[in-house]
N, C-alpha and C positions, 0 to 999 in steps of 0.2 A: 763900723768905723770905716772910713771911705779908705783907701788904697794907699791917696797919699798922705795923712796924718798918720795911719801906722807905720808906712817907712821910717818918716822925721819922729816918731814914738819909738822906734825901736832902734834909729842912730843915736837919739840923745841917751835913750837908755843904754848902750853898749859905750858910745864912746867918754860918759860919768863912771860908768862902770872901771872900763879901763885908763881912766885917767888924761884924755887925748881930747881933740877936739872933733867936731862932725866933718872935717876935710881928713882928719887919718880915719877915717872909715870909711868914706868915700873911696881914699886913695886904692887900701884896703880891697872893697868891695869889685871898684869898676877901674883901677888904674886913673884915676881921675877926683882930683879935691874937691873940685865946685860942684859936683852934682847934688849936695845937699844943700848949699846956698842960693842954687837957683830955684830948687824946689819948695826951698820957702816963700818966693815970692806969690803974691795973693793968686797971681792966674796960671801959674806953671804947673804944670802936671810933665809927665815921663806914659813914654809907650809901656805899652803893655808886657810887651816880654823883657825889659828892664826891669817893669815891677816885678814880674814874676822869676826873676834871674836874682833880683834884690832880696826877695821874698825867703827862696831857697839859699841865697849863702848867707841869710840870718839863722836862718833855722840849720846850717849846717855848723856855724860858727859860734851859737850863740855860747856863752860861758857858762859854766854846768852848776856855778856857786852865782847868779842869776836870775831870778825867776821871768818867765817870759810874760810881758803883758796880759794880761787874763782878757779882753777886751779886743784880742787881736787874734786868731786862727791860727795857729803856726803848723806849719807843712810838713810832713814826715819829712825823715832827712833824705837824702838823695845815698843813691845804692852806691856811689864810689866810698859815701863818708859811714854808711851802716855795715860796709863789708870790713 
């Protein structure tokens, strides 16, 4: 699965989850709403350590009652969030 349909796969799934829309996960995420709205558009993509930054506070925040995409890689958590 390419890099950017997991993100927008894994905002819609978090933010259905918890009831909100893909701009409070954003907000959440990157201090910022629109970064899921402009990534739906057909040509828009995000740098690389955004995704990889995205990547990591999915998989550090993800909800534990959940299941993570099976279809998507999800990252060990990061040592602040396993300590």
């Amino acid at each position: 699965m390419e890099t950017k349909h997991a993100l927008l796969t894994l905002a819609d799934a978090m933010a259905s989850h918890d009831g909100v829309t893909h701009f409070a996960i954003s907000m959440r995420a990157l201090g910022k709403g629109d970064f899921f709205k402009k990534l739906r558009q057909p040509e828009a993509g995000c740098h690389i350590r955004t995704a990889e930054r995205l990547m990591r506070w999915f998989a550090d925040q993800w909800p534990a009652d959940l299941e993570w995409p099976r279809d998507i890689p999800r990252p060990p958590k990061s040592k602040q969030e396993a300590a």
